[in-house]
C-alpha positions as CSV (number, residue, x, y, z in Angstrom):
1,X,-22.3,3.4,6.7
2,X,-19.5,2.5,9.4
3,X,-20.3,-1.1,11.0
4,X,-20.8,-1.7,14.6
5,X,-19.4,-3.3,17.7
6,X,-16.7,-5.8,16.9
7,X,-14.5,-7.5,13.8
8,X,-15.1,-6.0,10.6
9,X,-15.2,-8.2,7.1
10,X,-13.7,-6.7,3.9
11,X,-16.0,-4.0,1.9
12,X,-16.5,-4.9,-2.0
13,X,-13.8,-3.9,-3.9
14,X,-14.2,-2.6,-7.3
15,X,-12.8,-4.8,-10.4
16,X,-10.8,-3.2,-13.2
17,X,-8.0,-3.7,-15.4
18,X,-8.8,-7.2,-15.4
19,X,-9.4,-7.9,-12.7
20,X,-6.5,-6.0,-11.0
21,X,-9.1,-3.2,-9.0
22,X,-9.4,-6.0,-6.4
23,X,-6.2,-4.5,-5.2
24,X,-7.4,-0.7,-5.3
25,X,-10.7,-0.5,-3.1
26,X,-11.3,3.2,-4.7
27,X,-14.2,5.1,-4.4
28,X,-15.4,6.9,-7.2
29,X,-16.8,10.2,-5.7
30,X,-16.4,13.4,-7.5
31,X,-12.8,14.9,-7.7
32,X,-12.2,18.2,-6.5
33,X,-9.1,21.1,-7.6
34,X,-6.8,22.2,-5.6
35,X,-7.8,25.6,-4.4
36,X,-7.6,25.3,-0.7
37,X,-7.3,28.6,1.8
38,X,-4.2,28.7,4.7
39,X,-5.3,31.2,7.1
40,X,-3.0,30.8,9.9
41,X,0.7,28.5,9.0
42,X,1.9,26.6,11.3
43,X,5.2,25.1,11.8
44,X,4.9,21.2,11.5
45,X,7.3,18.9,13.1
46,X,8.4,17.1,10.4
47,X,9.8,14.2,11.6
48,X,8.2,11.3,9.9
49,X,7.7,10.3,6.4
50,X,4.8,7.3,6.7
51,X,1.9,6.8,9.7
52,X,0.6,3.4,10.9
53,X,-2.5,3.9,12.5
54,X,-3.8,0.7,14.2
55,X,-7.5,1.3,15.2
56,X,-8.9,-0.8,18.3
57,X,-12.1,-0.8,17.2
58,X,-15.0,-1.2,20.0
59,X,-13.3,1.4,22.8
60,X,-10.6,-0.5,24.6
61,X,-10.5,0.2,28.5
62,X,-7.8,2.4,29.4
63,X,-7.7,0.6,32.7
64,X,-6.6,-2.5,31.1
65,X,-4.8,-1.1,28.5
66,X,-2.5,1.7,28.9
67,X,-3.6,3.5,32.0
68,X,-3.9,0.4,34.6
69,X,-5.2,1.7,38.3
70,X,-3.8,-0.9,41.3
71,X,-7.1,-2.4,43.3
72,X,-9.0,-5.2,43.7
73,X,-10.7,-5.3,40.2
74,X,-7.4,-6.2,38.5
75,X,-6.8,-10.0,37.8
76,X,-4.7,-11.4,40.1
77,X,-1.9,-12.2,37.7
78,X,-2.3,-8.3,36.0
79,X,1.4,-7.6,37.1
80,X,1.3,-4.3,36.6
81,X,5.0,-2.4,36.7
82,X,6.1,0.7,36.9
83,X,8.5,2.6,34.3
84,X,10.9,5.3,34.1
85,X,8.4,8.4,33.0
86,X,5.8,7.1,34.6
87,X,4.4,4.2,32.3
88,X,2.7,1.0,34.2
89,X,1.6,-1.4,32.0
90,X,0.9,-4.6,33.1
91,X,3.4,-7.7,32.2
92,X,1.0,-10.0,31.4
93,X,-0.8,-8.8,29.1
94,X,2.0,-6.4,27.8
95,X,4.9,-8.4,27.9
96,X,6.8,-7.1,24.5
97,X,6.2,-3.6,24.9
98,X,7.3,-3.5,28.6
99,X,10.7,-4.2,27.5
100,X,10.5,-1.1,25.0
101,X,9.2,1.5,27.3
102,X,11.4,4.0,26.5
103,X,10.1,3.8,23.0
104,X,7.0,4.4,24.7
105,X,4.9,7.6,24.4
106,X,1.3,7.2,26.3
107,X,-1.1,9.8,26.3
108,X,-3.3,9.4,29.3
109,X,-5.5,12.7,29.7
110,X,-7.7,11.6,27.0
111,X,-11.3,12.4,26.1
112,X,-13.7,11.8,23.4
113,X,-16.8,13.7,22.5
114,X,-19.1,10.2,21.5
115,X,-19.9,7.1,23.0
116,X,-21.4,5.3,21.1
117,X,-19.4,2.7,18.6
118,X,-20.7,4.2,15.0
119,X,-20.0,7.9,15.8
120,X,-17.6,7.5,17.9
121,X,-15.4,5.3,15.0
122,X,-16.3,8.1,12.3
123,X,-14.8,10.6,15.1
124,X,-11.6,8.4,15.5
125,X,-11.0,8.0,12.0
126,X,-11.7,11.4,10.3
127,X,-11.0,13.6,13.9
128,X,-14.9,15.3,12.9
129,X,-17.7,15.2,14.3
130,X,-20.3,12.5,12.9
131,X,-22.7,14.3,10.9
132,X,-24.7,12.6,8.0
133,X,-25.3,15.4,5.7
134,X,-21.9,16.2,5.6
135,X,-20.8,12.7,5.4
136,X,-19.4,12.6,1.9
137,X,-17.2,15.6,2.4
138,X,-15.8,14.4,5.5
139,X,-12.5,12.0,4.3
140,X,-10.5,9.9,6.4
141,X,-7.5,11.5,8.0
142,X,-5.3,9.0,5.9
143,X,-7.0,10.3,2.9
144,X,-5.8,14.1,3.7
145,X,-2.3,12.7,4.4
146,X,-1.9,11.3,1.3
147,X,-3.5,14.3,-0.7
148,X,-0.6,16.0,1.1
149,X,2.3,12.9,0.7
150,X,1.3,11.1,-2.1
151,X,3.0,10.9,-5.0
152,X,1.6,9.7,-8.1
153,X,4.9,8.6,-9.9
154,X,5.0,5.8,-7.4
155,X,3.1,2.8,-7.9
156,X,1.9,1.9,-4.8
157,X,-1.6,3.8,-3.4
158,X,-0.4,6.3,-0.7
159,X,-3.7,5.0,1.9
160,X,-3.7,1.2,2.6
161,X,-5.9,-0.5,4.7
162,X,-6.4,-3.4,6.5
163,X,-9.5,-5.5,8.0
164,X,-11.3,-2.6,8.2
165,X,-14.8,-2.9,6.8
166,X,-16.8,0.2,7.4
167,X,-14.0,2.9,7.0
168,X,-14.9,6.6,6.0
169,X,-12.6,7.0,2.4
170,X,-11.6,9.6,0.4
171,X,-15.3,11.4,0.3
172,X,-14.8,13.8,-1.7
173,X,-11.3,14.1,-2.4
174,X,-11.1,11.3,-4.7
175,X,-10.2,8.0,-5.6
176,X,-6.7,9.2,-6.0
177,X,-6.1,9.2,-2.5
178,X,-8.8,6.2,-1.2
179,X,-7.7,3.3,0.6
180,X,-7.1,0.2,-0.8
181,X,-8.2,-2.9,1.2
182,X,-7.1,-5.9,0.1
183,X,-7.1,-9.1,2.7
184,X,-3.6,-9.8,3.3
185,X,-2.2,-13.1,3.2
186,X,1.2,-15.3,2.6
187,X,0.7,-15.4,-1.2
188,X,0.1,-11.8,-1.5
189,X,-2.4,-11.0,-4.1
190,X,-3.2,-12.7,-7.0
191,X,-4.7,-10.3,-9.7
192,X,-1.4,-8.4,-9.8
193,X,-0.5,-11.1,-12.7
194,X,-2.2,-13.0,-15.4
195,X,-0.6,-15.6,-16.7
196,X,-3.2,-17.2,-18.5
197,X,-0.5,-17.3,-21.5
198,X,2.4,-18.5,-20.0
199,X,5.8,-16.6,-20.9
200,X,3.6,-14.4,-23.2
201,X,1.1,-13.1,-20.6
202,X,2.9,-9.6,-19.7
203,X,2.7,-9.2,-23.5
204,X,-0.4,-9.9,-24.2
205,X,-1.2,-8.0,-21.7
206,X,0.6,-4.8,-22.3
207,X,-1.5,-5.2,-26.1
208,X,-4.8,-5.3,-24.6
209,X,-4.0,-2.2,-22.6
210,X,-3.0,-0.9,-25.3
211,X,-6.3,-1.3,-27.1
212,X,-8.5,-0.1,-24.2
213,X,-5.9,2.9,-23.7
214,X,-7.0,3.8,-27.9
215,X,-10.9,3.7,-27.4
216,X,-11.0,5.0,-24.2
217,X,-9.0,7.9,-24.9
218,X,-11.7,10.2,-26.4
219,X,-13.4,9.6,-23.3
220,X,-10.6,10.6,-21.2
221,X,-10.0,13.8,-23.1
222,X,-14.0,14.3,-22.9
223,X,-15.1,12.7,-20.2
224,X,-19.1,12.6,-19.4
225,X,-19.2,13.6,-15.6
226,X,-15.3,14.1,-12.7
227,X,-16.4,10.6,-11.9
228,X,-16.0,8.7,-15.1
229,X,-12.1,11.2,-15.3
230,X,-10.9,9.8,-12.6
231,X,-11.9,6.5,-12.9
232,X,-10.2,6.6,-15.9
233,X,-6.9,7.9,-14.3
234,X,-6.9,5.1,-11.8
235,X,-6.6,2.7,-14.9
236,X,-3.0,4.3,-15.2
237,X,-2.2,4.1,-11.6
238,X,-3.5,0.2,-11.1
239,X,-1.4,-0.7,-14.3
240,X,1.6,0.7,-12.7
241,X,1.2,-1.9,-10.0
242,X,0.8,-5.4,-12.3
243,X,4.1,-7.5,-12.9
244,X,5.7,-5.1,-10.7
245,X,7.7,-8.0,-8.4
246,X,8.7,-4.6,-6.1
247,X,4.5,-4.3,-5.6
248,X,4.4,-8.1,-5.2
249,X,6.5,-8.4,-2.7
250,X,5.2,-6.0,-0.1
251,X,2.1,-8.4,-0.5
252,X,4.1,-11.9,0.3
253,X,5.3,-12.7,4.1
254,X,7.1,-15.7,5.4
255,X,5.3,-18.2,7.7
256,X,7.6,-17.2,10.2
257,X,7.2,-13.8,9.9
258,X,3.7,-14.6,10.3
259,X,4.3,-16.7,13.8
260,X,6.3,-14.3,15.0
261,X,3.5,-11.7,14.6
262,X,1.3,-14.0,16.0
263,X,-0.8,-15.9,13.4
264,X,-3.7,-12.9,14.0
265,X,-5.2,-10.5,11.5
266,X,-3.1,-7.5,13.2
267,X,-0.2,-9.3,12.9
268,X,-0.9,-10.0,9.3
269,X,-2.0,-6.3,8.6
270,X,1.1,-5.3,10.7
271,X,3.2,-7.4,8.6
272,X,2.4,-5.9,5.3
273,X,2.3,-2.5,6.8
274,X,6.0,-3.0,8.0
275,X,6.6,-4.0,4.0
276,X,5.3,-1.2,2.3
277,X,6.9,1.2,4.9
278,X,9.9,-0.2,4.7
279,X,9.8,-0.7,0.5
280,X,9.3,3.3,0.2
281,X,7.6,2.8,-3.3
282,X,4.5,5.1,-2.4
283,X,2.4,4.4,0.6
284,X,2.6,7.0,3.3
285,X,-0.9,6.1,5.6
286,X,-1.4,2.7,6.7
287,X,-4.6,2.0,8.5
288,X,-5.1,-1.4,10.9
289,X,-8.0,-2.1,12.2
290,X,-8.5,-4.9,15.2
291,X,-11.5,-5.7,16.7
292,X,-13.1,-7.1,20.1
293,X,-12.5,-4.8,22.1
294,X,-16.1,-3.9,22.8
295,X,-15.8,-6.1,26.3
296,X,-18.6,-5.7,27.9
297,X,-19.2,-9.6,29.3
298,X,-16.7,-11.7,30.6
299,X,-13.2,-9.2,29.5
300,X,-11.0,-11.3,32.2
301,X,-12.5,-15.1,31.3
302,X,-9.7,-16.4,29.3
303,X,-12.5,-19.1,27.5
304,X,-14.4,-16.2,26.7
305,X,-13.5,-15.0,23.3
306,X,-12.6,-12.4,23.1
307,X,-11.1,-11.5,26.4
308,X,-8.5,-8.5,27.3
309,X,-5.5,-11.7,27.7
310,X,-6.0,-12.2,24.0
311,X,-6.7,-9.1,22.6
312,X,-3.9,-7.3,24.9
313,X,-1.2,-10.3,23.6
314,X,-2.1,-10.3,20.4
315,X,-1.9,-6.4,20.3
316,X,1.4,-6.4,22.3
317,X,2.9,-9.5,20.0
318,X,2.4,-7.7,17.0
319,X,3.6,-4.3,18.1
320,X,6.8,-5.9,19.2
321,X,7.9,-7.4,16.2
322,X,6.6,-4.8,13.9
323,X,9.0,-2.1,16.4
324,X,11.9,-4.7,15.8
325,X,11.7,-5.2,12.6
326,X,11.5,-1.3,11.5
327,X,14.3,-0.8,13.9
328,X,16.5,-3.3,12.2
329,X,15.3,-1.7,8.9
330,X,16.2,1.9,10.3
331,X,12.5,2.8,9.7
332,X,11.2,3.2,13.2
333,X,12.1,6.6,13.3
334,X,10.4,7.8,10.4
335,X,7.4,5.9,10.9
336,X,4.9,7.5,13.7
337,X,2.9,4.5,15.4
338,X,-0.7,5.2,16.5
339,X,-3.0,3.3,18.8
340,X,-6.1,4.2,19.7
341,X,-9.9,3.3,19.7
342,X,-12.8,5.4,19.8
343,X,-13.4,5.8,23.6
344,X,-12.5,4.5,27.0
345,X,-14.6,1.9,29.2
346,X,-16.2,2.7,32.7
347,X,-13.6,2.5,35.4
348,X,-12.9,1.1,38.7
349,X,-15.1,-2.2,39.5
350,X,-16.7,-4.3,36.5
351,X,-19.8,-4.3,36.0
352,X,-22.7,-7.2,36.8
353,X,-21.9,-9.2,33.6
354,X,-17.7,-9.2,34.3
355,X,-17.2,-6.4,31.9
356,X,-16.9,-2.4,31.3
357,X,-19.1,-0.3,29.0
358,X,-19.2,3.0,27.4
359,X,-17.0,5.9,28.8
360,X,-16.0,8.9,27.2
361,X,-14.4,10.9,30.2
362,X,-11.1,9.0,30.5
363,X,-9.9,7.1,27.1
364,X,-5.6,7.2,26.3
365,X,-3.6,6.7,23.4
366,X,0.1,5.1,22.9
367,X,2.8,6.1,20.4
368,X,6.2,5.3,19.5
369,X,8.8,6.3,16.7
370,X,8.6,9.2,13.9
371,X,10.1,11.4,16.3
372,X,8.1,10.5,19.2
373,X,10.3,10.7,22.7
374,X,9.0,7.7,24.7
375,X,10.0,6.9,28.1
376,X,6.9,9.1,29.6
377,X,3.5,9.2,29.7
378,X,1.9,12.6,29.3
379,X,-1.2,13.4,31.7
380,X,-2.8,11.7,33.9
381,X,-6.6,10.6,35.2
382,X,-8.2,10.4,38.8
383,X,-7.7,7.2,41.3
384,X,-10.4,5.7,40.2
385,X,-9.8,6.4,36.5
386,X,-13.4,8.1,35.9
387,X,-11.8,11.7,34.8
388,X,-8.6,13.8,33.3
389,X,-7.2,14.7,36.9
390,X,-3.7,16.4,35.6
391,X,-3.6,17.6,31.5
392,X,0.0,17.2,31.4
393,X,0.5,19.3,28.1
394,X,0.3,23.0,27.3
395,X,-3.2,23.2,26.7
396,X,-4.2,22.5,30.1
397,X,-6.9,20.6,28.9
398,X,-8.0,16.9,28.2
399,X,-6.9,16.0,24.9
400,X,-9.0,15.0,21.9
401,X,-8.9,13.1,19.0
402,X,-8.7,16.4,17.4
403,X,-5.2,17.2,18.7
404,X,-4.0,13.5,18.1
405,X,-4.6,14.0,14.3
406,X,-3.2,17.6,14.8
407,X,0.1,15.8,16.0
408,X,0.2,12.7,13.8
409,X,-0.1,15.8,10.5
410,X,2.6,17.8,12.8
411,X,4.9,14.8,12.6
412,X,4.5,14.2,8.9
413,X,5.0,17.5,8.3
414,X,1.3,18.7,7.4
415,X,-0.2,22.4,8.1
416,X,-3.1,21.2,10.1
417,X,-4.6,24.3,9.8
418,X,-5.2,24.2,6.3
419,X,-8.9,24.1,4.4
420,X,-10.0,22.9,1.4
421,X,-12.8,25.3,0.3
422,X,-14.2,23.8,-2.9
423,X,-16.0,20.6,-1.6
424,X,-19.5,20.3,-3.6
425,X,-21.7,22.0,-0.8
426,X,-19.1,24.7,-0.8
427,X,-18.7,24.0,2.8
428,X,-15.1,24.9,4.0
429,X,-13.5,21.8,4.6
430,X,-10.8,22.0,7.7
431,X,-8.1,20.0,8.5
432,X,-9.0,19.7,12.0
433,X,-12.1,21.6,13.2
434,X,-11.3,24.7,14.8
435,X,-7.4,23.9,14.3
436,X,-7.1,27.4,12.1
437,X,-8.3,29.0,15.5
438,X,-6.1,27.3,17.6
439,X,-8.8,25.5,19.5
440,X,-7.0,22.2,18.3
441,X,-3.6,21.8,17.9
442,X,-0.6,18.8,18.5
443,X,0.5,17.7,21.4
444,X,4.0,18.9,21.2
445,X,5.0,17.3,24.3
446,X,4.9,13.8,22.5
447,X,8.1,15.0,20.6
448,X,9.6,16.5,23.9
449,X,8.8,20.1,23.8
């Protein structure tokens, strides 16, 4: 089940080679093959080779985010500018990324179909409706990318994820291609060695696969049911990833990489994200999941916690340094940046408690790099925020979550059209709903045409 309003804690993870599964979080559902069906190709961008994806989980208000209305229920220091393409953010809580608006791509024509937090977080993160009996053959979006990305020569997982207790996996794609979740931290993670044996660990280790490789192999060559197959492939893979110092390190972080992020959990997540983009040894979806931003009490108290100053700074903080840093890396433009939540917040004056609640008519998005041409926003919503007033794209329509995924697959060079037919219902799996009809589709506009 996904969790509710608010921070997440870490799920279980399961424990193998051991001790080294803490770092794999995968879910042993039943594999699949590969038949899939492509009805109608399309012609993806193809301008990005990873995807960090950081969730605002609770439905952040797009009045005090990234579409910012002037009037009287602003806080008197909001300082909300205007920007070439016409971006306003406000300086205060948005400091960093006002000085990189022309990285800047903001989608404010946005609409969701739920609103409520459980649905609406299954929607955000899998761009399908939330329904329970399809539930295990519904897989996070960063699940399909890496069934599309991932390569299995490379040792690292192609889906990681961060603080985000709750998340739809693989379903029924596999284990292959589920997140690993492991809490991130200076010292990086500690079952990747075991040096109970001093400078004779590694070998005694490498024996005692060894051994377990010899029994378990007629098990792998006959295995009892697809689970117990591939949980006996991911030995391979997790094995891949002990004394490995190029795995290691994507794990460890400076202190003062860790200030400059901002001594949060995004900027920890965002840190290790920017490593295992930058390292190019296998992961292609990183997921980052912040919380708080359910505000429906006191968002503008700044000894409330939490309040929009702090979630807004932290968010902007982190952002900043994690553009920096992949631009100094030469990254940024192969690495498509995603923020979103699951729906907007009710516009215009706040409500009897000093807050916002639930509002699915207006909601917005901001990206930046893999191709992305910033310096605009795209759409735009009425005075008072309530509704899409102007589409601003093609489609003439509010956009979706549905065409967000549709763009962020475009970008990494993904038919989102495609569909997986052999799930175990038999139920035609799809990309994106409706994408093969062209109900769905990207938002081209975000990549300037």
């Amino acid at each position: 089940m996904l969790g509710n309003c608010g921070n997440h804690g870490n799920v279980s993870r399961r424990h193998f080679l051991l001790g080294a599964a803490s770092v794999a979080g995968f879910h042993l559902l039943k594999a699949h093959a590969d038949a899939e069906v492509i009805t109608r190709p399309a012609v993806p961008r193809n301008t990005a080779r990873a995807c960090i994806f950081i969730n605002l989980n609770g439905g952040p208000s797009h009045m005090d985010t990234f579409d910012p209305k002037d009037g009287p229920w602003n806080p008197l220091d909001a300082d909300i500018q205007q920007y070439p393409g016409g971006i306003l953010l406000s300086k205060t809580f948005f400091p960093n990324l006002s000085r990189i608006t022309n990285d800047l791509c903001v989608l404010r024509s946005m609409k969701s179909w739920e609103s409520a937090h459980e649905r609406g977080q299954f929607y955000l993160q899998t761009a399908h409706p939330s329904n329970p009996a399809f539930a295990q053959e519904t897989p996070h979006i960063g699940a399909v990318i890496s069934r599309e990305l991932g390569n299995p020569n490379q040792p690292l997982p192609p889906f990681l994820s961060f603080y985000s207790g709750g998340q739809q996996g693989a379903a029924f794609l596999g284990g292959r291609v589920a997140p690993m979740m492991p809490a991130p931290n200076r010292a990086g993670l500690s079952t990747l060695e075991h040096n109970y044996y001093g400078g004779a660990s590694r070998n005694r280790f490498e024996q005692k696969f060894a051994m377990l490789d010899a029994l378990d192999a007629p098990l792998r060559r006959q295995p009892f049911d697809p689970g117990m197959a591939a949980y006996a492939s991911f030995y391979g893979s997790a094995k891949q990833m002990m004394y490995n110092d190029q795995i290691a390190q994507v794990f460890r972080y400076a202190a003062g990489d860790e200030g400059r992020y901002g001594n949060t959990n995004i900027g920890r997540g965002l840190i290790v994200a920017r490593n295992a983009v930058r390292a190019r040894n296998g992961a292609v979806f990183v997921n980052v999941t912040t919380g708080g931003w359910d505000t429906h009490q006191q968002m503008f108290d700044r000894g409330y916690n939490p309040n929009m100053y702090q979630l807004n700074n932290d968010l902007d903080r982190a952002v900043g340094a994690l553009v920096e840093d992949l631009k100094a890396s030469g990254d940024f433009q192969s690495t498509i940046i995603c923020m979103m939540g699951e729906f907007g917040r009710t516009p215009v004056n706040l409500n009897a408690r000093g807050g916002r609640d639930h509002h699915r008519n207006a909601m917005c998005a901001a990206l930046l790099g893999g191709g992305v041409r910033g310096g605009r926003a795209i759409g735009e919503t009425t005075s008072d925020g309530a509704n899409v007033a102007t589409p601003g794209w093609k489609a003439d329509r509010a956009i979706y979550v549905e065409d967000v995924a549709a763009t962020l697959f475009s970008a990494l060079g993904i038919d989102w059209t495609k569909s997986i037919t052999d799930t175990p219902s038999g139920r035609k799996f799809e990309y994106i709903p409706y994408g093969v009809d062209g109900t769905y589709f990207p938002v081209d506009e975000v990549f300037g045409g």
